[in-house]
KOLVOVEX-842890 format. One line per field, with one value per residue (C-alpha): residue in three letters; z, y, x. Coordinates in Angstrom, 2 decimals, decimal comma. Layout:
aa	(ALA	...)
c3	(Z	...)
c2	(Y	...)
c1	(X	...)
//
This chain:
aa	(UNK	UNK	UNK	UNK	UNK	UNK	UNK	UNK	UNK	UNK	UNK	UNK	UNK	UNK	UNK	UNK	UNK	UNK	UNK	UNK	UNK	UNK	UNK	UNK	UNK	UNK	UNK	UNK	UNK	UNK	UNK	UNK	UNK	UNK	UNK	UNK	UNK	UNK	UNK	UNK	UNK	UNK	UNK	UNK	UNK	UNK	UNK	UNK	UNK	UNK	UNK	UNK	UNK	UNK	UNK	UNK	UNK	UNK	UNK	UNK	UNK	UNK	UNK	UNK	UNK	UNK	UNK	UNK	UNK	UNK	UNK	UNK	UNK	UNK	UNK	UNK	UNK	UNK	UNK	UNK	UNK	UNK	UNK	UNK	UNK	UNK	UNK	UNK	UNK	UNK	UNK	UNK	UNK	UNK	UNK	UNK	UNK	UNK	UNK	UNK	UNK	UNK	UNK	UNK	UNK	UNK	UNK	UNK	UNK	UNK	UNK	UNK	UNK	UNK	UNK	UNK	UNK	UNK	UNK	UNK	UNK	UNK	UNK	UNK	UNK	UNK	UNK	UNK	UNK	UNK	UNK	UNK	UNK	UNK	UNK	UNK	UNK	UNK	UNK	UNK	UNK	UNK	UNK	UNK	UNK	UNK	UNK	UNK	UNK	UNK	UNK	UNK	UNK	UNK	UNK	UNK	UNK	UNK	UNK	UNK	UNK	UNK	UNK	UNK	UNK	UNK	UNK	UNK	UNK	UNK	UNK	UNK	UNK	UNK	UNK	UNK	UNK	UNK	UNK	UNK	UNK	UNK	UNK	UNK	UNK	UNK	UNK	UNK	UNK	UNK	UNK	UNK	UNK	UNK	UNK	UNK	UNK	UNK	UNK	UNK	UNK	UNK	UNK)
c3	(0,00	0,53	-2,58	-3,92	-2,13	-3,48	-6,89	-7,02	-4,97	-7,74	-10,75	-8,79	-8,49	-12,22	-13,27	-11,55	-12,71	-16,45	-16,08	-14,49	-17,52	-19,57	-18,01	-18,52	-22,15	-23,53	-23,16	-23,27	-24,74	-25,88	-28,65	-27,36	-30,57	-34,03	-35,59	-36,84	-38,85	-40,41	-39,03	-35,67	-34,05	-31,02	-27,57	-29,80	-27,15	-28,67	-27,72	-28,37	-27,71	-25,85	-26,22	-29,55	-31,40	-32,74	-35,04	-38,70	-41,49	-41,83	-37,72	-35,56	-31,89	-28,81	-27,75	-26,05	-28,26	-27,54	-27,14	-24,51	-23,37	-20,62	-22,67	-24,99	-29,13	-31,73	-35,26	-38,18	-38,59	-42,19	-41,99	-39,30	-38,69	-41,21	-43,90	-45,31	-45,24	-46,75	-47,43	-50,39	-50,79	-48,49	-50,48	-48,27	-49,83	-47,81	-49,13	-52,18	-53,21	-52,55	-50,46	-52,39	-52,22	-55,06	-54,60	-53,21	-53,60	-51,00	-48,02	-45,26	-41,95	-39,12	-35,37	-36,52	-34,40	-30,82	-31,57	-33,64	-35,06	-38,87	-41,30	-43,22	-46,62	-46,61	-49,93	-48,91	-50,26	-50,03	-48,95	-48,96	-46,86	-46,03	-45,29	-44,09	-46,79	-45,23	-45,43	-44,86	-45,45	-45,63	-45,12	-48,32	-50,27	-47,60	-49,17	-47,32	-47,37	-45,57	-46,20	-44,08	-45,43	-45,61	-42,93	-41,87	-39,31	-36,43	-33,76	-34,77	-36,16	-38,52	-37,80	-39,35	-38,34	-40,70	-40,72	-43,06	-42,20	-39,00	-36,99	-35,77	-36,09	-36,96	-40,14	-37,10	-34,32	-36,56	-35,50	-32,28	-30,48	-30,31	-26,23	-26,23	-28,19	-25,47	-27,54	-31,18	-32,14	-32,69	-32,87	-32,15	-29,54	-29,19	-31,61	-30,00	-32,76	-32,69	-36,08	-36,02	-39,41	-37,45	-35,00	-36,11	-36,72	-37,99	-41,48)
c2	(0,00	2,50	1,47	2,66	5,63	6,76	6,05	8,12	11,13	10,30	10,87	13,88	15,49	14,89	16,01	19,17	19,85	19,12	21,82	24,04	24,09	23,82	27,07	28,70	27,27	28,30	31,50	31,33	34,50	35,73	37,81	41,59	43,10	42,34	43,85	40,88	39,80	38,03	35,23	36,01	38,15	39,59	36,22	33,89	31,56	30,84	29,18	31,18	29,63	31,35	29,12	28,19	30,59	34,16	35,16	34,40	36,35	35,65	34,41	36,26	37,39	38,59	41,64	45,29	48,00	51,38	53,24	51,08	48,94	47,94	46,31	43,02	43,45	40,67	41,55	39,53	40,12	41,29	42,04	40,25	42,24	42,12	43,05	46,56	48,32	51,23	52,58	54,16	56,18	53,19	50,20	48,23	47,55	44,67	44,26	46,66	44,22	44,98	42,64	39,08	39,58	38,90	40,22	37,79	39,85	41,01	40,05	42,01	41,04	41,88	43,16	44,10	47,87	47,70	50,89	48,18	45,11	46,49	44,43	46,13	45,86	44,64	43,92	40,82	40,24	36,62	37,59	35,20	36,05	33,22	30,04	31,79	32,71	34,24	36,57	40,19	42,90	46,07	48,50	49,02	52,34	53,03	54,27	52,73	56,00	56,90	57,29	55,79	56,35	53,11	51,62	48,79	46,81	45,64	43,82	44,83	43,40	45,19	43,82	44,87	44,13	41,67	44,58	46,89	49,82	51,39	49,36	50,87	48,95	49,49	51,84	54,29	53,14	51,27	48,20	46,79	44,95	41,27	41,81	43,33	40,25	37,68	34,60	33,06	32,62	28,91	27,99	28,72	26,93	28,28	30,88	34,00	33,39	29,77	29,33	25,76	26,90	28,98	26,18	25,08	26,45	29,58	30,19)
c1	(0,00	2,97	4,23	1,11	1,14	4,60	4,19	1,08	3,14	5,78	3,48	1,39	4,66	5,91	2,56	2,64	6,73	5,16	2,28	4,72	6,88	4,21	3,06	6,55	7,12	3,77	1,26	-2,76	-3,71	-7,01	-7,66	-9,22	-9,86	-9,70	-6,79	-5,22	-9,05	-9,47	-7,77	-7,69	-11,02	-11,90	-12,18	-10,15	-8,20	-5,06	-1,82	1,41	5,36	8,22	10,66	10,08	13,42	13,21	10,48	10,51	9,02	5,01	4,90	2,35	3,95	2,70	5,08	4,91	4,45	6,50	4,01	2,17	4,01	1,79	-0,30	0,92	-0,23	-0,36	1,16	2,40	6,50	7,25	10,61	13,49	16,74	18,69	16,07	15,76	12,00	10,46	7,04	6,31	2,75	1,60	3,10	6,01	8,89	11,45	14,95	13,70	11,03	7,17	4,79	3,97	0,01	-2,86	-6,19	-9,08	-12,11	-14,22	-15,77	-18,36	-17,45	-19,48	-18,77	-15,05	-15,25	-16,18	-18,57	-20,87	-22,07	-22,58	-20,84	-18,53	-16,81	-13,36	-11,29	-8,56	-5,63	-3,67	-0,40	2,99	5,55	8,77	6,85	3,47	0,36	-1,86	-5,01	-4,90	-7,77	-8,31	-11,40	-13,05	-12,83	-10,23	-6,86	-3,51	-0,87	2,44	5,42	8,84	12,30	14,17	16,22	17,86	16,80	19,34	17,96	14,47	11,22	8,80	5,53	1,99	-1,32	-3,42	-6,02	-4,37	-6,24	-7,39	-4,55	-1,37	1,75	5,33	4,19	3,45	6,19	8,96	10,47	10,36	13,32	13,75	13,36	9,90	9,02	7,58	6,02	5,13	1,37	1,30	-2,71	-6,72	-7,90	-11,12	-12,66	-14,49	-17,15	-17,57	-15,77	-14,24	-12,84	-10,42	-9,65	-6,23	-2,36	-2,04	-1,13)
//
């Protein structure tokens, strides 16, 4: 009966040193807006690595933006240090070469701003960046402008929201460092709007 006894305490205890690294390996975030729509929206449960190596081009990461840093921000990385970015009347150029997209029509999507639940037109665009193609949108009728001199990034990341318009992201703050960078976007566990389509890795 001791023997028993043990060997439960033995597995109890492994159990608890597995979810404890689970715990320290992985993040749970959920979604609180839906700046990266389509593919991620607003109470989407997701599962994001922080052990799992830097950031690659097309990966989605949790980090602190400069200008809140309070407060943790998903964005897709476009550009890894290394690469050289510029924006030209809104088009982004890495390593002199403009974003691999083709247009994919148009979609209305509904409950996108917290103000209401209208649908609204988006035009989306399939966009292929290093081993990630992905979909990206932008607000219909809505022109994308700016303008950012090029530069070469160091230890930085360029990252963009997947909602092209209406979303601030390293068009308005630049790069952000690899240490303000605290996990990789792996999966949806649990879509906010019940989507099982969404349900799986990301992209």
């Amino acid at each position: 009966m001791k023997i028993r006894v043990v060997g439960f305490s033995v597995l109890g205890a492994a159990a608890l040193v597995a979810g404890g690294l689970a715990l320290f390996a992985f993040d749970f975030p959920r979604m609180s807006n839906n700046e990266m729509a389509p593919g991620l929206r607003s109470r989407d449960l997701l599962v994001a690595c922080r052990v799992c190596g830097s950031p690659k081009r097309g990966d989605v990461v949790f980090f602190a933006p400069p200008d809140t840093p309070e407060q943790l921000s998903a964005r897709r990385v476009i550009a890894v240090p290394g690469d050289k970015v510029q924006i030209k009347k809104g088009e982004i150029f890495v390593n002199d070469r403009p974003l691999f997209d083709e247009k994919a029509g148009q979609v209305n999507l509904e409950g996108i701003d917290a103000i209401d639940d209208v649908a609204r037109l988006f035009d989306q665009f399939t966009e292929t960046n290093g081993n990630h193609r992905y979909t990206v949108i932008k607000d219909a009728r809505t022109p994308i402008t700016g303008e950012r001199a090029a530069e070469t990034l160091t230890d930085e990341y360029f990252v963009l929201a997947d909602r092209r318009t209406f979303a601030r992201d390293s068009r308005a703050y630049g790069g952000i460092p690899r240490n303000s960078i605290r996990s990789i976007v792996k999966r949806v566990i649990s879509a906010g709007d019940r989507d099982a389509a969404r349900q799986s890795w990301l992209p």
